[in-house]
N, C-alpha and C positions, 0 to 999 in steps of 0.2 A: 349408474353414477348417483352417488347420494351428497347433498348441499351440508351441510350438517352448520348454521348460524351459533357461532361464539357467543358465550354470555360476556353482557358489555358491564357487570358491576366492579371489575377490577381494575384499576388505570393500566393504561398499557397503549401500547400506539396501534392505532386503526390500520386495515389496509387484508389483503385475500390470498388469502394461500393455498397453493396446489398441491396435494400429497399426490404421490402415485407409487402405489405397492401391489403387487398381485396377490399378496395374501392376509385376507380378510380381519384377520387376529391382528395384522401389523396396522392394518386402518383403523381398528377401534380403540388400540392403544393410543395412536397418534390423538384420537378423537378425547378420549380421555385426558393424554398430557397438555394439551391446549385451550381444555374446556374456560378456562382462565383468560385468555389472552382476547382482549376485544378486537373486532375485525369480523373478517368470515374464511371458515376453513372448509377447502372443497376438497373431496377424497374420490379419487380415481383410481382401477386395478389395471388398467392399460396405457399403454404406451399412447395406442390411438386415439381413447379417451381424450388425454390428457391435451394433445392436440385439438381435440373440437375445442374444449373449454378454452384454450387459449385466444382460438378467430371467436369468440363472443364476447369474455369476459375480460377486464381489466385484472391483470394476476400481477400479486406485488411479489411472490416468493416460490419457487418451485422446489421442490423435495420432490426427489425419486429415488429410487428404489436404485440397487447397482445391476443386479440380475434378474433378469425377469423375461417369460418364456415369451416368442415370437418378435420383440423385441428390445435390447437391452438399455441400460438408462441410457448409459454414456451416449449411444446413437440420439436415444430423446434427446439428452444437455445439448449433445451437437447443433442438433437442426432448431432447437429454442434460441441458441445461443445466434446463430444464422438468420432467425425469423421475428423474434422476438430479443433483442438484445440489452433491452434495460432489465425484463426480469433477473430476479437475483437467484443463481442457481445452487441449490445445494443437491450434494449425493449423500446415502445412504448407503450402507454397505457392513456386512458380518467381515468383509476381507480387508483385516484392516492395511494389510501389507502388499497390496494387490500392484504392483506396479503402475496399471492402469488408471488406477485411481490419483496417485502420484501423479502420474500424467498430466492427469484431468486439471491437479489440481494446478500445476506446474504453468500449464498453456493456459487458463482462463476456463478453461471450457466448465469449469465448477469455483465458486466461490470459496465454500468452506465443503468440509466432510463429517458427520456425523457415523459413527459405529455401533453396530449392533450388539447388544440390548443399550439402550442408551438412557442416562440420567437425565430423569423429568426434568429436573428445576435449571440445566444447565442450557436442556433443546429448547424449554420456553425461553431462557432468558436471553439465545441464540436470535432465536423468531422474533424476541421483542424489541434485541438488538437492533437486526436489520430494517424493521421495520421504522424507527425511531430515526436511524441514518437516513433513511427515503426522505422522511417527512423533512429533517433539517435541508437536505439538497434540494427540495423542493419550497427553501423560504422564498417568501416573493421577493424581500427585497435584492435576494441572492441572486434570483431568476433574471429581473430587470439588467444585474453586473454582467452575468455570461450570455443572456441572448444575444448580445451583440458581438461576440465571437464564437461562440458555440459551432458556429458554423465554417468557420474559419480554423479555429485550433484541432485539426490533423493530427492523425498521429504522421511522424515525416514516414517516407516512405521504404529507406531502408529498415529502419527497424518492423515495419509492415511484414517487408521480404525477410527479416532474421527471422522473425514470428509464425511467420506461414515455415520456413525451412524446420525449423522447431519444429512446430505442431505436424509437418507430415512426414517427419523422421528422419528428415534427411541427414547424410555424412556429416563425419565434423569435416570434411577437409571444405566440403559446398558450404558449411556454416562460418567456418573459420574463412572462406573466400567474402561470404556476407559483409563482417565485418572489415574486412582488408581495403572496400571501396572507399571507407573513410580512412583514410592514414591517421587522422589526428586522434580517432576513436581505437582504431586500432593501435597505438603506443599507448594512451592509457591504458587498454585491457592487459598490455604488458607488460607495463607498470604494477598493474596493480594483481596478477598472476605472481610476479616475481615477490610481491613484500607482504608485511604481512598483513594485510589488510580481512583477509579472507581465513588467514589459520594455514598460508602457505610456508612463506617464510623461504622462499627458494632462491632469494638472494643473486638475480641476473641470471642463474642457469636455465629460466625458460625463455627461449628466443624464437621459437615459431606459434604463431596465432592458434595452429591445429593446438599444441601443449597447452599454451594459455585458454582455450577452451576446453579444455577437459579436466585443467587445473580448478576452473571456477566453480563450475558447473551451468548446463544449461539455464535453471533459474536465477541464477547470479546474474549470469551473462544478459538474459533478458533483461533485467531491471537495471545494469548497468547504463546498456545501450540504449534503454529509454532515455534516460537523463541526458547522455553522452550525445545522442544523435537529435535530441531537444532543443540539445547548446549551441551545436553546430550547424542546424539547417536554417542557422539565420544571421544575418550579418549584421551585429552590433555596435552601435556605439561604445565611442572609447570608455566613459564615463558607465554604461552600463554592463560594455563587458567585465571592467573591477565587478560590480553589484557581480553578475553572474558568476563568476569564477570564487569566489567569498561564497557563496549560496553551494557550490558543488562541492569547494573542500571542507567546509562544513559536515554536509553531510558524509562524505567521504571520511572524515575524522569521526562522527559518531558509530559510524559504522563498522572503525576499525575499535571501537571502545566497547559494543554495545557486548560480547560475550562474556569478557572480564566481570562489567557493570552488571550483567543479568547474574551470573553467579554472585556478586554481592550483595544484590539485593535481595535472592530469593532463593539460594542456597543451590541453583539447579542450574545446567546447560540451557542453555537459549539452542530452540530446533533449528539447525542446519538450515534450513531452508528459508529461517524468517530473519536470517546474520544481516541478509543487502536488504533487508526491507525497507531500511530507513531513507535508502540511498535518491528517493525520488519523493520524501516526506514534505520539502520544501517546495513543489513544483508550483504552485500558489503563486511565489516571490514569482519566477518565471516566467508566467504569462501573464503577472501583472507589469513587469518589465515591458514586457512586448506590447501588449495590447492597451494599456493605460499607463503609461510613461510617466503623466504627469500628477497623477496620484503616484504612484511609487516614489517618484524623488517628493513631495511634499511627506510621505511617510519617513523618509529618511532624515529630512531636513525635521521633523517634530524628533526622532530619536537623538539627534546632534544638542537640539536645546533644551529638550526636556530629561535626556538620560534614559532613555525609556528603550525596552526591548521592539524589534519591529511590530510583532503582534500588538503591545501593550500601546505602540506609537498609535496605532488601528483602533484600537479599540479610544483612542483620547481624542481619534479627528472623527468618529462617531462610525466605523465600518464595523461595527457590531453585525454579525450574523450576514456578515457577506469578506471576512478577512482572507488573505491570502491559505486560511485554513479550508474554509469551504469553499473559495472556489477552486484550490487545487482535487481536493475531496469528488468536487463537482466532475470534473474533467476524467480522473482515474475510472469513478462510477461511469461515466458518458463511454470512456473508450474500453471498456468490459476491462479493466487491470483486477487482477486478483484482488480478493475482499481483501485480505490486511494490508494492501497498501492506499486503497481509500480508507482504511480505519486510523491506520499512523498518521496518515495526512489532516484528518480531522479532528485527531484528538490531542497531537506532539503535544497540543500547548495546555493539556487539560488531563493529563493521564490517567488523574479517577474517574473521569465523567464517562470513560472507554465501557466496552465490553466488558461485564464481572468475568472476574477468572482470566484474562486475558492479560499474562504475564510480560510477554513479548513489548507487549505495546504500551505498556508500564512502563518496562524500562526506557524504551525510545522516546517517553515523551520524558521521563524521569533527567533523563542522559540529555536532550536535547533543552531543557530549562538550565542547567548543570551549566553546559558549554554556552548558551548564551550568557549568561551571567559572566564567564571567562571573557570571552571576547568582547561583552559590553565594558566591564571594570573589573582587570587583571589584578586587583587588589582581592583579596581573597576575602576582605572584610567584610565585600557587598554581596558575595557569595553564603544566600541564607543554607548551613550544611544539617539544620535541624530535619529535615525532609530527610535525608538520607543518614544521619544519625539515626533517627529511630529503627534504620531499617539493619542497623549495624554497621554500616560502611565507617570505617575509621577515619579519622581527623588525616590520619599520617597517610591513607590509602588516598583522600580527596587532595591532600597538596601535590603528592606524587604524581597523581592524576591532571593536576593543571601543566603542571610543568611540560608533563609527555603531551600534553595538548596542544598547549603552544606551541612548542617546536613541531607538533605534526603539522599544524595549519599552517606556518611560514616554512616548511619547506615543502610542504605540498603546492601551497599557493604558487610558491616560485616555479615548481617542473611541470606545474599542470600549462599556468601564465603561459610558459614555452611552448608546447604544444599547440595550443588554440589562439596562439597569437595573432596567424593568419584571418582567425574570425571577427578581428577588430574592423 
């Protein structure tokens, strides 16, 4: 095992990283592409290796290898992920199409993925990515807001059991029974199988939950029923079930915008897998509901008299660097949820400040500045279109665009309201 210490003259965010490759050429390259990034980078050719360093040292970032003899990453990710669960995992891998690595990525069990041979300036600016997220979820004054639920906000327990059913392969007909336990959650996954929220567009002819789970797909379906069984595992006031229900069709509307929106702004398909990412971007609001009630309505009651978006509310009663961005951010990173939906959750409201290159979460914060502005002041005047002008989006694409909004949000609001009404 060789330590190899980072030159620290480049700004960049501190923190220790684990490679682990079996072959030697792949570790000196690594050594080389990081020479840059301050912190310390530690290089392993074993599986078992990589396990001692982890019972010694504090490791902010794993990188392994996909194949490697005796044995393979995906088993390391596993037992890291089991033993060490704040490390932030990445795979490596020549396969780019490996199912398994899907998998990986799909169930948590790996953060992001990296391909072989890989471009330097993109894996550094990955590494320096992650590293910079740690550091912000680890503000103090962030720290002080969620220690006092940290230990309380669970994930609830059905979606636990859809997760575990997920991750160990089981049947759609056992997954599709998962979901069935909630009635309320299950009519929305039927709902939203049937429309076109998802690129379905099958208009009431899927009427059994097995269909509607195969129509979504398993990673839809997960980040569905996260939000979904969020909503539901708590019995709300009247007053805040409005808040909650506005906070889900929300995101549900952005969500059914965000592929149209990513082809306008960037010429290209938004990847399949990252369409529902948005779908839990707001969880912040959430469990600021829950757990600090009376900050959240004082945040509402400043957007009422001052005009101000909720964030912008946040940020005027002085919740700078503890907003319902980082502590949702917080909680995603806390319960291992795939890296882009702690990245969507901490950046909606900042879209450049995100990951370079990271297109995806551009548009989501792009698309979710966009719709608040709609639902703050439906006058399209307050609606700055200069952001999105430069990007091409047309004048006549952005009115059209409010219009189909509106009416998505009020009639969503209304069949969702129906459903979860029991939850008041």
């Amino acid at each position: 095992m060789a330590e190899i210490p980072v030159e620290s003259t480049v700004v960049g965010a501190g923190g220790t990283v684990l490679f682990v490759d079996d072959e030697r050429n792949i570790l000196r390259a690594v050594e080389r592409s990081l020479r840059t990034l301050t912190g310390r980078l530690i290089t392993v050719d074993s599986a078992g290796e990589a396990i001692e360093v982890l019972g010694q040292d504090n490791i902010d970032i794993l990188v392994s290898d996909y194949r490697m003899p005796r044995r393979d990453g995906l088993s390391l990710l596993r037992d890291v992920k089991r033993a060490y669960p704040t490390v932030h995992r990445i795979v490596l891998s020549g396969y780019v199409d490996d199912p398994d690595i899907l998998r990986a990525l799909g169930s948590g069990l790996a953060s992001s993925f990296f391909a072989k041979p890989w471009d330097d300036s993109q894996f550094r600016a990955k590494i320096s990515h992650v590293l910079e997220v740690r550091r912000i979820l680890q503000n103090r004054r962030l720290l002080e807001i969620v220690s006092a639920v940290d230990r309380l906000a669970t994930l609830p327990p059905l979606y636990l059991e859809l997760s575990r059913a997920i991750d160990e392969d089981k049947s759609v007909d056992e997954i599709a029974l998962c979901v069935a336990q909630d009635p309320s959650a299950a009519a929305a996954v039927l709902h939203m199988a049937n429309s076109a929220f998802y690129g379905t567009n099958y208009t009431g002819s899927i009427t059994t939950l097995k269909d509607a789970v195969l129509t979504l797909g398993l990673v839809h379906l997960k980040e569905i029923m996260l939000a979904l069984t969020l909503i539901g595992e708590h019995q709300w006031a009247s007053t805040d079930f409005e808040h909650i229900l506005k906070i889900f069709v929300h995101s549900l509307v952005l969500s059914y915008f965000v592929r149209v929106f990513h082809q306008k702004l960037h010429r290209s398909g938004i990847p399949k897998h990252l369409q529902s990412a948005a779908i839990v971007h707001d969880i912040g609001k959430i469990i600021l509901i829950k757990y600090y009630p009376d900050r959240f309505r004082r945040i509402i009651q400043e957007m009422g008299s001052s005009k101000l978006t909720f964030y912008d509310a946040e940020i005027a009663l002085g919740h700078e660097g503890q907003t319902h961005s980082e502590i949702g951010a917080y909680f995603l990173d806390l319960w291992n949820m795939p890296d882009v939906l702690t990245h969507n959750a901490l950046f909606h409201h900042s879209p450049d400040a995100g990951e370079a290159g990271n297109e995806a979460a551009q548009t989501i914060g792009y698309l979710n500045i966009l719709l608040n502005s709609i639902e703050l002041a439906p006058d399209p005047g307050r609606v700055d279109l200069s952001l999105y002008a430069r990007q091409g989006v047309s004048a006549e694409f952005l009115s059209g665009f409010k219009k189909e909004a509106v009416e998505l949000m009020h009639e969503n609001y209304v069949r969702f309201r129906r459903w979860f009404g029991p939850m008041r």
